[in-house]
C-alpha positions as CSV (number, residue, x, y, z in Angstrom):
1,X,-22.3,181.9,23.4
2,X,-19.7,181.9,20.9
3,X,-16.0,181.4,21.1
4,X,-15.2,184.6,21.0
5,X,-17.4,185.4,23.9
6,X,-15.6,182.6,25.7
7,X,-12.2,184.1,25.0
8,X,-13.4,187.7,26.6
9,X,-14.7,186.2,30.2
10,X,-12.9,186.1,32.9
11,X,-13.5,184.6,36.8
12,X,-15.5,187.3,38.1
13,X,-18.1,188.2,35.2
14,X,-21.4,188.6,36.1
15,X,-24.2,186.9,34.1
16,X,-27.4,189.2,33.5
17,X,-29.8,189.0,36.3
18,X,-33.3,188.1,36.1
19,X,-35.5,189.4,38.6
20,X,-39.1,188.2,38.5
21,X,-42.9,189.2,39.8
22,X,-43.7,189.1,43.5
23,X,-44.2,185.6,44.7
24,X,-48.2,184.6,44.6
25,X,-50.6,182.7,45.9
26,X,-51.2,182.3,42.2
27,X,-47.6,181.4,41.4
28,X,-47.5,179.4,44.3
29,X,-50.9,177.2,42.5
30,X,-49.3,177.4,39.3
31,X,-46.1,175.9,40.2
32,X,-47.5,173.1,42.3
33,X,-49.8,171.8,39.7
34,X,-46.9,171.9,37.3
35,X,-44.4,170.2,39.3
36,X,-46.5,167.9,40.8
37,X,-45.5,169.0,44.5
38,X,-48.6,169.6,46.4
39,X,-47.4,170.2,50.1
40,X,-49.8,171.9,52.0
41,X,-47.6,174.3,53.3
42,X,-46.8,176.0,50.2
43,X,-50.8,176.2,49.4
44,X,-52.7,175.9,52.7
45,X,-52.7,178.9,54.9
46,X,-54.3,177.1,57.5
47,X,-51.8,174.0,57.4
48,X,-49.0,176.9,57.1
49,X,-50.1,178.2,60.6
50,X,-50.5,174.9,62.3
51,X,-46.9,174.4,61.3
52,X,-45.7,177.5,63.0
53,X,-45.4,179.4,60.0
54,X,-46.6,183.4,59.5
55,X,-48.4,182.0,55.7
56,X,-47.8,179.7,53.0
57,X,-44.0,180.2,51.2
58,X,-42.8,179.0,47.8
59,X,-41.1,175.7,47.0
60,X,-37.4,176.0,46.9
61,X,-37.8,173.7,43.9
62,X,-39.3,177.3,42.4
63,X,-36.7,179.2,43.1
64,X,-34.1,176.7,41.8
65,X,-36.8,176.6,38.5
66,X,-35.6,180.2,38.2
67,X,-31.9,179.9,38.5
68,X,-32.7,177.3,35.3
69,X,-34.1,180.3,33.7
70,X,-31.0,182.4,34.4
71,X,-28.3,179.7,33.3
72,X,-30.7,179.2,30.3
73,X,-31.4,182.8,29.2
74,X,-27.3,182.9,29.2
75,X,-26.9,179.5,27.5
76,X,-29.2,177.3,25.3
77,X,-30.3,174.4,27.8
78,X,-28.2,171.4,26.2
79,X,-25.1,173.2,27.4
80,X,-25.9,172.6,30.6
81,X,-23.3,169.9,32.3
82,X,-24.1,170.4,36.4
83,X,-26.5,172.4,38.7
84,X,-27.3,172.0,42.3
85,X,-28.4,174.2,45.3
86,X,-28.1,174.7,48.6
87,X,-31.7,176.3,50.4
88,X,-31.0,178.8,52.3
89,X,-33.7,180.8,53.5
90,X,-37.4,181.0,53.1
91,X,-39.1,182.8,50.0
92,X,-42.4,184.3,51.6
93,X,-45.4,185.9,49.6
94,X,-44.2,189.1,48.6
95,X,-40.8,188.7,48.4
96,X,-39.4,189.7,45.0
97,X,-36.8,187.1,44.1
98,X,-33.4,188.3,41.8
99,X,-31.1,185.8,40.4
100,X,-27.4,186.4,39.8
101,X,-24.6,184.5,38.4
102,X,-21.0,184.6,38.4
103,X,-18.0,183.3,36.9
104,X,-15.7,181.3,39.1
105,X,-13.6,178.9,36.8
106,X,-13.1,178.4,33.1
107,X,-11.4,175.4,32.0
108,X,-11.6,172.5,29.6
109,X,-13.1,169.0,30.0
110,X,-14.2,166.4,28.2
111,X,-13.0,168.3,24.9
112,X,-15.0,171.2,25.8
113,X,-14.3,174.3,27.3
114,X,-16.7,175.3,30.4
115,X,-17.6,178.0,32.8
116,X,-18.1,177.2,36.6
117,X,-20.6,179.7,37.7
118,X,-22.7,180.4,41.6
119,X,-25.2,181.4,41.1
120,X,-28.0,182.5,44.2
121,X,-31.5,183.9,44.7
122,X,-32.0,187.2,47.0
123,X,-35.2,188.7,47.8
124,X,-35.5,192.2,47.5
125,X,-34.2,192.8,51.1
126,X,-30.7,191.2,49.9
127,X,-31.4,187.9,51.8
128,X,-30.1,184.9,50.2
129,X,-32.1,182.4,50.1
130,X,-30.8,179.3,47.1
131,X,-26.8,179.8,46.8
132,X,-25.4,177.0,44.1
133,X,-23.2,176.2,41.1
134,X,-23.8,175.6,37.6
135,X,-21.0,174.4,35.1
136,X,-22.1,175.1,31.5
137,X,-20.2,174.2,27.9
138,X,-19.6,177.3,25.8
């Protein structure tokens, strides 16, 4: 983002979304064995059930993985100053997960200027289910 674009936004702008695929079993797999987190109960249906739950669901550290891509698609990744999240909800198989972004503060620190943003994941039913904040240097 150039200067110029940080002269043009205000609180209030929207970042691009990203919506991706339908959560998987498959995506599910793939994330565990690249994060490292094996927890049954995203992989193990069985496990899933004796835990009370319907099926396996995704890690929240997934859905947080995807916000990353949203801040990032918007800013190259060494602009990144502060992100954390809140779970809120469950992302299930099937659920089609959007993230969003908005501007809620622009100011100057540390000699740069920066953009506080929250930023969330919905599923396709509008259920939030990560809400957080990012500040980024533009």
């Amino acid at each position: 983002m150039s200067q110029s674009q940080f002269d043009t936004l205000k609180v209030g702008d929207s970042l691009p979304p990203l919506t991706l695929p339908a959560i998987d079993r498959t995506t599910l797999a793939l994330f565990a064995g690249a994060s490292g987190d094996h927890n049954r109960i995203h992989i193990d249906t069985d496990y899933a059930r004796r835990a009370g739950q319907v099926d396996v669901f995704a890690h929240g550290m997934l859905s947080m993985a995807y916000l990353g891509r949203l801040l990032t698609q918007w800013v190259d990744q060494r602009k990144l100053r502060q992100f954390g999240v809140r779970f809120a909800g469950i992302t299930h198989l099937g659920h089609i997960v959007t993230c969003t972004g908005r501007v809620t503060e622009l100011f100057e620190a540390d000699g740069e200027r920066r953009v506080k943003l929250e930023v969330q994941t919905a599923n396709q039913y509008g259920d939030i289910r990560i809400i957080g904040d990012a500040i980024v240097a533009i």
